[in-house]
PDB file of N, H, CA, C and O in Angstrom:
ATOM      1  N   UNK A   1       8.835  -1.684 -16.906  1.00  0.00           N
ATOM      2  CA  UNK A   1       9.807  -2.060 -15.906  1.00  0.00           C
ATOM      3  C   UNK A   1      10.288  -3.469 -16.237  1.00  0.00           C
ATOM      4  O   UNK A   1       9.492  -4.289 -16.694  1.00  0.00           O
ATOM      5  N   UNK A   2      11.723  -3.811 -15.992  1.00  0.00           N
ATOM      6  H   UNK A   2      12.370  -3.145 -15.620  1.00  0.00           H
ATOM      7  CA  UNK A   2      12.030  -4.676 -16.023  1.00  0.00           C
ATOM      8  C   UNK A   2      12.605  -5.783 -14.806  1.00  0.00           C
ATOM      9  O   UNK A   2      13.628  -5.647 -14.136  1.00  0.00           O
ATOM     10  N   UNK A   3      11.978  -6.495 -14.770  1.00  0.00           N
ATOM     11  H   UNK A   3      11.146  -6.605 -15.314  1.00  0.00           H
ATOM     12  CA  UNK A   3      13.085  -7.103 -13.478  1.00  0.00           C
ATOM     13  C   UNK A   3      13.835  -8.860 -13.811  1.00  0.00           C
ATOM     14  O   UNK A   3      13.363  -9.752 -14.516  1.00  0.00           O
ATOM     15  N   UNK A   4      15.058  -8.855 -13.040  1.00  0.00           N
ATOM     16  H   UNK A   4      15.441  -8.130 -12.468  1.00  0.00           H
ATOM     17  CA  UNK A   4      15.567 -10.385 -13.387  1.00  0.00           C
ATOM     18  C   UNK A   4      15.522 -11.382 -11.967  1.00  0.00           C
ATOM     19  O   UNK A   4      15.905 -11.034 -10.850  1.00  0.00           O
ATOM     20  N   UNK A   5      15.038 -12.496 -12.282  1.00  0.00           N
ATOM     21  H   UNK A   5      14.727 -12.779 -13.189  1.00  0.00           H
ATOM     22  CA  UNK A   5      14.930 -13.658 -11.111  1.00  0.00           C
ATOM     23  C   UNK A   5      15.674 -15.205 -11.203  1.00  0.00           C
ATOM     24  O   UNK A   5      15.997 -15.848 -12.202  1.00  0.00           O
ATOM     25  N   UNK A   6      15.772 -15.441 -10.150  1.00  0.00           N
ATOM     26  H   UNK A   6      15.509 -14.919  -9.338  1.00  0.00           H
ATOM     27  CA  UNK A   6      16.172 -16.673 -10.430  1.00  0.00           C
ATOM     28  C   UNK A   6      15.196 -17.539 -11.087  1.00  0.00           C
ATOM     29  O   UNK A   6      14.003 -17.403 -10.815  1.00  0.00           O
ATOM     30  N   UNK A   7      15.610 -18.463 -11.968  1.00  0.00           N
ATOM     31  H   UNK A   7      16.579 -18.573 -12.189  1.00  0.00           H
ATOM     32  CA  UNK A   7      14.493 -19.375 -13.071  1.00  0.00           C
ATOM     33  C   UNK A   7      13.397 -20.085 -11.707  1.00  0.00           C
ATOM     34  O   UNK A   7      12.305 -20.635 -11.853  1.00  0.00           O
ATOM     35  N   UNK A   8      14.093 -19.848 -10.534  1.00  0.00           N
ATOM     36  H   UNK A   8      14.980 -19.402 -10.415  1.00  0.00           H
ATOM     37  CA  UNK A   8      13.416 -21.312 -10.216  1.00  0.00           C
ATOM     38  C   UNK A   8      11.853 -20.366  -9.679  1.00  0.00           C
ATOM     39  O   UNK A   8      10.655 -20.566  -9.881  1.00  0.00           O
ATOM     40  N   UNK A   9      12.765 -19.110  -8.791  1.00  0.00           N
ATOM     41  H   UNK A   9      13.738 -18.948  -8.627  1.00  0.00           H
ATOM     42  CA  UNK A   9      11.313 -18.100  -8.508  1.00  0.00           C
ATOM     43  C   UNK A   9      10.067 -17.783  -9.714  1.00  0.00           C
ATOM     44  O   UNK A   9       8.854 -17.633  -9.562  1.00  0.00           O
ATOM     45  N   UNK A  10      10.984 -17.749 -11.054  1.00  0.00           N
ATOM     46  H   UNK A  10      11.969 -17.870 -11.178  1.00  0.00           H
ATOM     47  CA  UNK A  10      10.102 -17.484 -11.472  1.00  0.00           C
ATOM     48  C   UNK A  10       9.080 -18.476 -12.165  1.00  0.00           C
ATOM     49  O   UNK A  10       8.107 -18.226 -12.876  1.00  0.00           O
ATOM     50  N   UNK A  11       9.521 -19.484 -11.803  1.00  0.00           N
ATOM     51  H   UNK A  11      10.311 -19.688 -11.225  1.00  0.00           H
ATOM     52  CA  UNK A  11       8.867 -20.532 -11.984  1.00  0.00           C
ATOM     53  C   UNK A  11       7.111 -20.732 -11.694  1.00  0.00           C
ATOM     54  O   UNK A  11       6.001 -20.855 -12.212  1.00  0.00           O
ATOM     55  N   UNK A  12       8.160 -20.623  -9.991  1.00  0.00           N
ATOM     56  H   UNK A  12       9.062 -20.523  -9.570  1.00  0.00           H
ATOM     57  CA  UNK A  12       7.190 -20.517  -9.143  1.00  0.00           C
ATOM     58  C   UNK A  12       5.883 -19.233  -9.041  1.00  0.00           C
ATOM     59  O   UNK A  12       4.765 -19.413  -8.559  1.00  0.00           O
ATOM     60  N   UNK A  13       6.383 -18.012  -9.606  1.00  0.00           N
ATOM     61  H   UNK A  13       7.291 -17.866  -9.998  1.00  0.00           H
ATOM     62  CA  UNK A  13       5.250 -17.081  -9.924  1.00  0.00           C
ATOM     63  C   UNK A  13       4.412 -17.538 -11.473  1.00  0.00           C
ATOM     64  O   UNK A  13       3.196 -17.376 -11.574  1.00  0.00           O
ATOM     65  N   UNK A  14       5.003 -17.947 -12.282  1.00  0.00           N
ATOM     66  H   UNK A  14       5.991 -18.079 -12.200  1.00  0.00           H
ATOM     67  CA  UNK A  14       4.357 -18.162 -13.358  1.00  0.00           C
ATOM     68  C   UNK A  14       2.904 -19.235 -12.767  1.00  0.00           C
ATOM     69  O   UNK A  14       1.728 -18.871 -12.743  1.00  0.00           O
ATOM     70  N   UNK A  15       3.386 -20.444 -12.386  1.00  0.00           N
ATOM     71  H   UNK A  15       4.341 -20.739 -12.405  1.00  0.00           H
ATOM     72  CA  UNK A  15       2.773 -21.293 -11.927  1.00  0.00           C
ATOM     73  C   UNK A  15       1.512 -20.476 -10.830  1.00  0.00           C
ATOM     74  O   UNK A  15       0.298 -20.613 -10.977  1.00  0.00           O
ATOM     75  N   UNK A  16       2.049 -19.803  -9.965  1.00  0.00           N
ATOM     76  H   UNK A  16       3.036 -19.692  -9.845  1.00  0.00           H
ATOM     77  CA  UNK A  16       1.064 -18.926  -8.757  1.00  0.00           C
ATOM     78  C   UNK A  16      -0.124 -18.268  -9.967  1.00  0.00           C
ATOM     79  O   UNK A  16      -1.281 -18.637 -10.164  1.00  0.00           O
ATOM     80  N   UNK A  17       0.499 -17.409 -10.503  1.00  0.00           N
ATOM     81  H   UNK A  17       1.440 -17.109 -10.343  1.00  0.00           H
ATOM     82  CA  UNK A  17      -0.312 -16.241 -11.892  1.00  0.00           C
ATOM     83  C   UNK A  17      -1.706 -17.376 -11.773  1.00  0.00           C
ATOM     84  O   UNK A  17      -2.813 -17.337 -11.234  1.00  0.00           O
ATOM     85  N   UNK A  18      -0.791 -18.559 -12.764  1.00  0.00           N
ATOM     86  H   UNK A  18       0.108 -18.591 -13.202  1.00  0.00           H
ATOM     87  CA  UNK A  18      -1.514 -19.309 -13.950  1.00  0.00           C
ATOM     88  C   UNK A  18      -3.072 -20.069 -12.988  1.00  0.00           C
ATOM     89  O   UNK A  18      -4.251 -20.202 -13.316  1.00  0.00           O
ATOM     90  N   UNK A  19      -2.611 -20.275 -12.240  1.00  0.00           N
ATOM     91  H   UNK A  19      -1.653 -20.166 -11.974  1.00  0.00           H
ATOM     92  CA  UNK A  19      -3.503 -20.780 -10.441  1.00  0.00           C
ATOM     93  C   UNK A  19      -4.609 -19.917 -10.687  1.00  0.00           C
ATOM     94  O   UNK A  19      -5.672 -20.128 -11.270  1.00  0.00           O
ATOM     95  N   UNK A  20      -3.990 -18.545  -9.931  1.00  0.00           N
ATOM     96  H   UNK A  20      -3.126 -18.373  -9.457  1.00  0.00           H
ATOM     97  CA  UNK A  20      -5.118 -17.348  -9.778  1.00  0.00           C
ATOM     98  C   UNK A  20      -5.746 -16.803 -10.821  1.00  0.00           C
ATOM     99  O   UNK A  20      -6.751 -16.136 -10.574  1.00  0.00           O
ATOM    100  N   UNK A  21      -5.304 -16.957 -12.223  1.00  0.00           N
ATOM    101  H   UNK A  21      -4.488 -17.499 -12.424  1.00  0.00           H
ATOM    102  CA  UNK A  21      -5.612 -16.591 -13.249  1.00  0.00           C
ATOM    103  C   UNK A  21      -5.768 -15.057 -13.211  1.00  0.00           C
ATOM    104  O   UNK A  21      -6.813 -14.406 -13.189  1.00  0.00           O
ATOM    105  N   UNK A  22      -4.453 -14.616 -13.207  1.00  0.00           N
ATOM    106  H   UNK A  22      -3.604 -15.144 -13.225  1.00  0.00           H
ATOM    107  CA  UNK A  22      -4.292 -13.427 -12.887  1.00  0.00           C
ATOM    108  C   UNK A  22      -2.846 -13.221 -14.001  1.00  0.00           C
ATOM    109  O   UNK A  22      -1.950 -14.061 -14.082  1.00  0.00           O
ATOM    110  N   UNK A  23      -2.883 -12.067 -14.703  1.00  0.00           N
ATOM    111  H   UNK A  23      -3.612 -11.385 -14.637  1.00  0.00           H
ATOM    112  CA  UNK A  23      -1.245 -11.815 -15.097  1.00  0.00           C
ATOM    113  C   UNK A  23      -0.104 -11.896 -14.208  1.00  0.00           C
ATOM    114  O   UNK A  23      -0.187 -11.249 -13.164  1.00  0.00           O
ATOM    115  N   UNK A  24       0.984 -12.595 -14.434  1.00  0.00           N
ATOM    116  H   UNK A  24       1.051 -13.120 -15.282  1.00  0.00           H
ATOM    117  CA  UNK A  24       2.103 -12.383 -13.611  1.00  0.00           C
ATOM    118  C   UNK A  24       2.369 -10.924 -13.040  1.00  0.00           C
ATOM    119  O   UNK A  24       2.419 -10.702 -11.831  1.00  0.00           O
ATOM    120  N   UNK A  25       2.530  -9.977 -13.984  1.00  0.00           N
ATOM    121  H   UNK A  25       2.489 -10.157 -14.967  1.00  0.00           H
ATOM    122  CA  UNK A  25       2.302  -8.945 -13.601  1.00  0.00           C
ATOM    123  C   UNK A  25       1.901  -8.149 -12.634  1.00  0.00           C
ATOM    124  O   UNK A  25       2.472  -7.298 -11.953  1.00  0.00           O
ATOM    125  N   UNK A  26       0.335  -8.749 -12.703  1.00  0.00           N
ATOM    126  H   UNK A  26      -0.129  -9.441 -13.257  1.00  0.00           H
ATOM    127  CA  UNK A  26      -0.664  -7.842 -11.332  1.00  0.00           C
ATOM    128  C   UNK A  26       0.108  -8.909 -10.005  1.00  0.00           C
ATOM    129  O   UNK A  26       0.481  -8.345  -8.977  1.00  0.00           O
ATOM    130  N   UNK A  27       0.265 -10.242 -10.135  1.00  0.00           N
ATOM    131  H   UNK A  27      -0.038 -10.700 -10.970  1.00  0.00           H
ATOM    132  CA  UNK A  27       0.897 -10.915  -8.851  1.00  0.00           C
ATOM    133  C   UNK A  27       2.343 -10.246  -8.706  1.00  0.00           C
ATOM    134  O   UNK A  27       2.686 -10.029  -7.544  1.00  0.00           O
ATOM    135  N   UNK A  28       2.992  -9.988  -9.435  1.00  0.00           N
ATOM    136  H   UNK A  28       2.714 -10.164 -10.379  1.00  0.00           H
ATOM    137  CA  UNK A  28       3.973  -9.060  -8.623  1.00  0.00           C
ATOM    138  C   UNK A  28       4.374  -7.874  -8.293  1.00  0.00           C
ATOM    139  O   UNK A  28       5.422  -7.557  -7.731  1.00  0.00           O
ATOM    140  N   UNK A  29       3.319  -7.073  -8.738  1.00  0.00           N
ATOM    141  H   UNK A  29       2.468  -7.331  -9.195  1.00  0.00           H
ATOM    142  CA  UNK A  29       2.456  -5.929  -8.144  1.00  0.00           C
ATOM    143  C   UNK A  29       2.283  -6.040  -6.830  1.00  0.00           C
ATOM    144  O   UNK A  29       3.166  -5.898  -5.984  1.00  0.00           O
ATOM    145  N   UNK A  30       1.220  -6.278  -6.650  1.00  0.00           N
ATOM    146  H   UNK A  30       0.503  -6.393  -7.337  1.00  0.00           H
ATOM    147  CA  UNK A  30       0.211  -7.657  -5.574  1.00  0.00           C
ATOM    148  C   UNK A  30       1.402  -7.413  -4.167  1.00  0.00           C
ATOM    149  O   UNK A  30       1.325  -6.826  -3.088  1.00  0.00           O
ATOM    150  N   UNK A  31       2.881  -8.508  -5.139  1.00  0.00           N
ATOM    151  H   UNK A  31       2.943  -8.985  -6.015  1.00  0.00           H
ATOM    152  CA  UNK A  31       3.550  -8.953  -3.960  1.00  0.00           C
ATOM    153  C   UNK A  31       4.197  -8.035  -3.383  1.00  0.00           C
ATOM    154  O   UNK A  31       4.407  -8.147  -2.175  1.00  0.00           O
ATOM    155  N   UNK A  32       4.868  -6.440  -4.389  1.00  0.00           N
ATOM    156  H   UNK A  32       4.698  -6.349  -5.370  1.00  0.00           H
ATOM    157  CA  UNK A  32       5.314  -5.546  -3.964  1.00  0.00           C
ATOM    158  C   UNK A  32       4.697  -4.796  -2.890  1.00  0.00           C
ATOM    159  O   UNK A  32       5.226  -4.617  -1.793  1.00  0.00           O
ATOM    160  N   UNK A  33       3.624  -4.387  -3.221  1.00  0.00           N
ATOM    161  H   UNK A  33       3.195  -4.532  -4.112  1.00  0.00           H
ATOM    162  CA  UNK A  33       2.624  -3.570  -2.412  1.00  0.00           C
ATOM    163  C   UNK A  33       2.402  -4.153  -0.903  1.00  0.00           C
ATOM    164  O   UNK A  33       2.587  -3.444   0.087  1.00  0.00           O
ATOM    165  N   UNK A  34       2.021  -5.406  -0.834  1.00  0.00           N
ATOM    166  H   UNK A  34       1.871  -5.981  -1.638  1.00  0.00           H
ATOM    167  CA  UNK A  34       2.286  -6.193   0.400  1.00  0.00           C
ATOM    168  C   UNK A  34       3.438  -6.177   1.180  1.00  0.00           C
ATOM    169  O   UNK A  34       3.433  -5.934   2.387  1.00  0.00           O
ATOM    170  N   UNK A  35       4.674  -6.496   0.351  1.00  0.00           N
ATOM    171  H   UNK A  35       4.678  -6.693  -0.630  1.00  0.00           H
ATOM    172  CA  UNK A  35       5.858  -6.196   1.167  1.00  0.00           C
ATOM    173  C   UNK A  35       6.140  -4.400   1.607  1.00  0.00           C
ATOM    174  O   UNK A  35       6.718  -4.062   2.640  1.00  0.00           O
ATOM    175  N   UNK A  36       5.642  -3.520   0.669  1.00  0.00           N
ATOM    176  H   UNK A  36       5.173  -3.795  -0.170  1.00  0.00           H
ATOM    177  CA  UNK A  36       6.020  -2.217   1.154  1.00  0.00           C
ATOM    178  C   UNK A  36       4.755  -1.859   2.238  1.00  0.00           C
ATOM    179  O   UNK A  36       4.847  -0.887   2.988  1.00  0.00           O
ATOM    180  N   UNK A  37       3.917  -2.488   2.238  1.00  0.00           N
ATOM    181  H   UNK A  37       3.842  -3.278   1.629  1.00  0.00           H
ATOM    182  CA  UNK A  37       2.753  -2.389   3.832  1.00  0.00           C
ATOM    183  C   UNK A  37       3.749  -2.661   4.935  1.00  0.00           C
ATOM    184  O   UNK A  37       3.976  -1.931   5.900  1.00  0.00           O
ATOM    185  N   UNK A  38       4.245  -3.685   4.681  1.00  0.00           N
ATOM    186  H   UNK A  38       4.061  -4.277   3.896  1.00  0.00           H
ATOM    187  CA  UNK A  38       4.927  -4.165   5.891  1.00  0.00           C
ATOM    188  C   UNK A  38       6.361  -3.889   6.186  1.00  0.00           C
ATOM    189  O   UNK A  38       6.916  -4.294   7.208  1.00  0.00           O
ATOM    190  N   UNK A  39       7.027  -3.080   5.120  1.00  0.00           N
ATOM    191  H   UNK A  39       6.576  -2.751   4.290  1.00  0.00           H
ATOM    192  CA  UNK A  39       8.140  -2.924   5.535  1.00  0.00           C
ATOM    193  C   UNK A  39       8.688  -1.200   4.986  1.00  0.00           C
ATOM    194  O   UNK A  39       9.792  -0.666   4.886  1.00  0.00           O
ATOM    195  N   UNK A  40       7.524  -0.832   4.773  1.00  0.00           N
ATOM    196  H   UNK A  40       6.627  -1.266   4.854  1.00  0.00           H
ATOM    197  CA  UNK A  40       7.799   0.683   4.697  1.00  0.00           C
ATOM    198  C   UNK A  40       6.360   1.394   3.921  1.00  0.00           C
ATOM    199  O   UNK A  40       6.221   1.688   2.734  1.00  0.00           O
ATOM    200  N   UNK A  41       5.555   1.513   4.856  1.00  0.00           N
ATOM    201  H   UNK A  41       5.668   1.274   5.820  1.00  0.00           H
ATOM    202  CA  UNK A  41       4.372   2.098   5.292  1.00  0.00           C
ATOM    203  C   UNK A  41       4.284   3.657   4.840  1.00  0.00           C
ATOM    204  O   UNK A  41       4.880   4.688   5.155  1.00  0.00           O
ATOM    205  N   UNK A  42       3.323   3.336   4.013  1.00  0.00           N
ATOM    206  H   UNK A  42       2.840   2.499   3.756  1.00  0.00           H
ATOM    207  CA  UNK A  42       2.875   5.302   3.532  1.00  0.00           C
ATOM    208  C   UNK A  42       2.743   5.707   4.745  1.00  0.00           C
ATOM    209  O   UNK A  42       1.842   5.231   5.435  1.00  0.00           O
ATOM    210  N   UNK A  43       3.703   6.765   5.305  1.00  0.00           N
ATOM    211  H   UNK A  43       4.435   7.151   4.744  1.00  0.00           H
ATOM    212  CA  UNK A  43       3.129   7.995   6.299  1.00  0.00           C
ATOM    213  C   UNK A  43       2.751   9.238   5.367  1.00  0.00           C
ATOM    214  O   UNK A  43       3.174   9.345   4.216  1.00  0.00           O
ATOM    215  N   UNK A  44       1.968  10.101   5.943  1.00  0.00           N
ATOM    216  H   UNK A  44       1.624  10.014   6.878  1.00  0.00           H
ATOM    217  CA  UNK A  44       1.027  11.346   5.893  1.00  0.00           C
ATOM    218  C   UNK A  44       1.776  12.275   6.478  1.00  0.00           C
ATOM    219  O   UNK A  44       1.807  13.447   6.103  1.00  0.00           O
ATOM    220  N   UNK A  45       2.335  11.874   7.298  1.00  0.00           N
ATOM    221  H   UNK A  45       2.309  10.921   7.603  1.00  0.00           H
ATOM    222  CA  UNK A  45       3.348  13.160   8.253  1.00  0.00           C
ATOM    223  C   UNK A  45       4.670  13.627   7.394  1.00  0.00           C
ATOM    224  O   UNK A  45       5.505  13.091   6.665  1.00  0.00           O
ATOM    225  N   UNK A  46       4.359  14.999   7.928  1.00  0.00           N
ATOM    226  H   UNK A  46       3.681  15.434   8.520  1.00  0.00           H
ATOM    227  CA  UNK A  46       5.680  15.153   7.042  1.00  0.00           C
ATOM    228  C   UNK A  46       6.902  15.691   7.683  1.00  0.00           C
ATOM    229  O   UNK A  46       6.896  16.815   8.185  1.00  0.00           O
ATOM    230  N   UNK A  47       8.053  14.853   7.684  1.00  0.00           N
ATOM    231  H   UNK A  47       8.058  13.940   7.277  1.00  0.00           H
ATOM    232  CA  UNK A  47       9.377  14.930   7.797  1.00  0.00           C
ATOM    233  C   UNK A  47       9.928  16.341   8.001  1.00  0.00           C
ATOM    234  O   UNK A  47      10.451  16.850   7.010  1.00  0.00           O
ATOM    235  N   UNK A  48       9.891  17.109   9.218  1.00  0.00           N
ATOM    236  H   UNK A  48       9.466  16.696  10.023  1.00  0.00           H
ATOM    237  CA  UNK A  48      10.412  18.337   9.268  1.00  0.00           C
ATOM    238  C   UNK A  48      12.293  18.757  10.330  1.00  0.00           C
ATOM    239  O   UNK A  48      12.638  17.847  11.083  1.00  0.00           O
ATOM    240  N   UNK A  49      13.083  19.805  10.282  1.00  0.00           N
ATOM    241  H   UNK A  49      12.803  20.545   9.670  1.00  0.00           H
ATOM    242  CA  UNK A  49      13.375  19.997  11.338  1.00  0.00           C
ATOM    243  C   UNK A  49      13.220  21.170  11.730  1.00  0.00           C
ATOM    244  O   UNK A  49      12.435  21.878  11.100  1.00  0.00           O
ATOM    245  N   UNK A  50      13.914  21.702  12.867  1.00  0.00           N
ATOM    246  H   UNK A  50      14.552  21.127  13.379  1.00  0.00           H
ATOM    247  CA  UNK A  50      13.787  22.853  13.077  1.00  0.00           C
ATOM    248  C   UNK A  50      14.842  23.865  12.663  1.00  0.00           C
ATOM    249  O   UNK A  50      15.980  23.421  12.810  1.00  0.00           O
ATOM    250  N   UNK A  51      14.789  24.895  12.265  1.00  0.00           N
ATOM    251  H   UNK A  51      13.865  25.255  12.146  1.00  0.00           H
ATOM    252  CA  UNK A  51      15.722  26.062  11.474  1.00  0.00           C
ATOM    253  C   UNK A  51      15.002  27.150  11.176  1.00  0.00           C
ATOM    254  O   UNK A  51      13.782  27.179  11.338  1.00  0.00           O
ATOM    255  N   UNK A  52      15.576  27.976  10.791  1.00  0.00           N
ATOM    256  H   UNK A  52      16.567  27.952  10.660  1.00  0.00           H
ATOM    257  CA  UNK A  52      15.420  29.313  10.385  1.00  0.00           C
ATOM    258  C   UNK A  52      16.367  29.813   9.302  1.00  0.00           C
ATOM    259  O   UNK A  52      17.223  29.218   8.647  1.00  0.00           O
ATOM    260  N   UNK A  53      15.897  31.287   9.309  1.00  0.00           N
ATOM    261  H   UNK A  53      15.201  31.770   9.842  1.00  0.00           H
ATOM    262  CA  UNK A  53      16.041  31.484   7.279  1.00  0.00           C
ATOM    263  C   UNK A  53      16.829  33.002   8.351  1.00  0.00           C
ATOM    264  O   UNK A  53      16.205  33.586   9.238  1.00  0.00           O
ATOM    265  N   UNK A  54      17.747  33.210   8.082  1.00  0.00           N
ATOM    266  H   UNK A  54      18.254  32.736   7.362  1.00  0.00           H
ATOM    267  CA  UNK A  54      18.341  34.641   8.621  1.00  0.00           C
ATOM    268  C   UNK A  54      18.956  35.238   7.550  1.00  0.00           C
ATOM    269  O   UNK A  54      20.179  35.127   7.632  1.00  0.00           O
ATOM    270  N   UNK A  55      18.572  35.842   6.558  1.00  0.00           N
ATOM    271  H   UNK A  55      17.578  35.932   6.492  1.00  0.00           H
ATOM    272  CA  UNK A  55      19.234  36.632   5.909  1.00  0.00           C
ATOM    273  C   UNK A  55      18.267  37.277   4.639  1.00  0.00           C
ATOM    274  O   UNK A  55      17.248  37.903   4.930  1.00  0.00           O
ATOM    275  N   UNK A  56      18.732  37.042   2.998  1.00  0.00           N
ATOM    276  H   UNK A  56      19.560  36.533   2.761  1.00  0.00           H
ATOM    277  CA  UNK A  56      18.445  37.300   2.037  1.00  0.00           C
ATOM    278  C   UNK A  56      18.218  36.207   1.162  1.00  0.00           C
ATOM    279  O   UNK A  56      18.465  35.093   1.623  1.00  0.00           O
ATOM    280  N   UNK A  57      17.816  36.283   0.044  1.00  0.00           N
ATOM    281  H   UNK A  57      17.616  37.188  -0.331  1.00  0.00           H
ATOM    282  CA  UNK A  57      17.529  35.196  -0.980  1.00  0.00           C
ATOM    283  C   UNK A  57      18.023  35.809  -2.184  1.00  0.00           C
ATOM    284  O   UNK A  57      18.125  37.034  -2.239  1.00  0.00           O
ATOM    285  N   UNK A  58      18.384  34.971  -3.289  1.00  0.00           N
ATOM    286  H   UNK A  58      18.302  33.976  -3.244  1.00  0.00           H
ATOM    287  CA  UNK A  58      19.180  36.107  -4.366  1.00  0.00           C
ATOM    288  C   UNK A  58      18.866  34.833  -5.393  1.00  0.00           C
ATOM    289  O   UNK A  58      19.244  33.665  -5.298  1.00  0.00           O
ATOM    290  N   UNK A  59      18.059  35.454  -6.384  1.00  0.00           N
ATOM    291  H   UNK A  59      17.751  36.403  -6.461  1.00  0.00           H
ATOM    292  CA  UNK A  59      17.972  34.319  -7.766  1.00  0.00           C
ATOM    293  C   UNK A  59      18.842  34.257  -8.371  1.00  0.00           C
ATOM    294  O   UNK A  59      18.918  33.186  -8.974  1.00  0.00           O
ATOM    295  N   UNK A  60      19.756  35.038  -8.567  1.00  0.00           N
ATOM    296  H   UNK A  60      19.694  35.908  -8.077  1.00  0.00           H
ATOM    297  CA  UNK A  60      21.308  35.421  -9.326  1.00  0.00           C
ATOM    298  C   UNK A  60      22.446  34.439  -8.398  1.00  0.00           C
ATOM    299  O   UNK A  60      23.414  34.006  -9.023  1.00  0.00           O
ATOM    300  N   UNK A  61      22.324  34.115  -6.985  1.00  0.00           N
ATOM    301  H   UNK A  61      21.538  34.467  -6.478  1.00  0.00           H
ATOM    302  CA  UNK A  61      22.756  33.293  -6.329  1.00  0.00           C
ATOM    303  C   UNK A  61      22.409  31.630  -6.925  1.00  0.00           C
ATOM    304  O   UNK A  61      23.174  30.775  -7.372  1.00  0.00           O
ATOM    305  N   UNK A  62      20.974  31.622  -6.715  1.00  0.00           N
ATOM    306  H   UNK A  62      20.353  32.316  -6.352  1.00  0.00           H
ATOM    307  CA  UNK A  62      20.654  30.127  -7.215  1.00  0.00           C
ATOM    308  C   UNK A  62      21.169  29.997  -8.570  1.00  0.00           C
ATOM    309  O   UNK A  62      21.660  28.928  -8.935  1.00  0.00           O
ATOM    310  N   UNK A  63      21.085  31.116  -9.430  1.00  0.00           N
ATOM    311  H   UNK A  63      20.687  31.984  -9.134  1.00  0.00           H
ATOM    312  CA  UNK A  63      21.313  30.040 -11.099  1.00  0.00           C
ATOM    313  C   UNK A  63      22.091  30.925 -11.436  1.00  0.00           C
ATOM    314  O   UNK A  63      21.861  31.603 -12.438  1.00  0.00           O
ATOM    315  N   UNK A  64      23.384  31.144 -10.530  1.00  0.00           N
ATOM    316  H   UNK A  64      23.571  30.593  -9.717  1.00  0.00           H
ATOM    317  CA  UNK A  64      24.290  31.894 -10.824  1.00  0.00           C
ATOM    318  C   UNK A  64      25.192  30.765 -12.537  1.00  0.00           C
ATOM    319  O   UNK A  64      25.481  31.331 -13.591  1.00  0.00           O
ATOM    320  N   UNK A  65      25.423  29.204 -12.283  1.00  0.00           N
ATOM    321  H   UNK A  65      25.188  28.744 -11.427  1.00  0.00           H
ATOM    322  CA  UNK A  65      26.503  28.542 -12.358  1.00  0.00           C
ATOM    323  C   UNK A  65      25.215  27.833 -13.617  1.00  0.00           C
ATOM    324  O   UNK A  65      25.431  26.746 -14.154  1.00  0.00           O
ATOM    325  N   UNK A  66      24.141  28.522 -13.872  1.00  0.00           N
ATOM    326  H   UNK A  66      23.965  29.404 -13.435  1.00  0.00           H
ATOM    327  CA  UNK A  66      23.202  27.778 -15.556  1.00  0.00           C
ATOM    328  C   UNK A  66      24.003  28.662 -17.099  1.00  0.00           C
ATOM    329  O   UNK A  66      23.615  28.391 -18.236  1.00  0.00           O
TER     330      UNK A  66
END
């Protein structure tokens, strides 16, 4: 993966890494994972609505257009 920052942020992570003695890397790992706790949380539930299936199914339908 690649990502681009401003020089000055990344300054500032190089410097954080070099502190913790940790790869930059795992610290922005680290920082991702933290921000997706807090701002978009693994749910377990799963996303449904309600509907029904009234008719037929036709495989010649689905991959009519391969």
């Amino acid at each position: 993966m690649s990502i681009t920052m401003d020089e000055r942020t990344a300054h500032r992570l190089r410097r954080y890494a070099l502190a913790e003695r940790r790869p930059v890397s795992q610290v922005v790992e680290m920082a991702i994972e933290k921000l997706l706790e807090q701002k978009a949380p693994v749910s377990h539930q799963l996303v449904t609505s309600s509907g029904s299936f009234r008719g037929t199914f036709s495989r010649e339908e689905t991959y009519e257009e391969r």
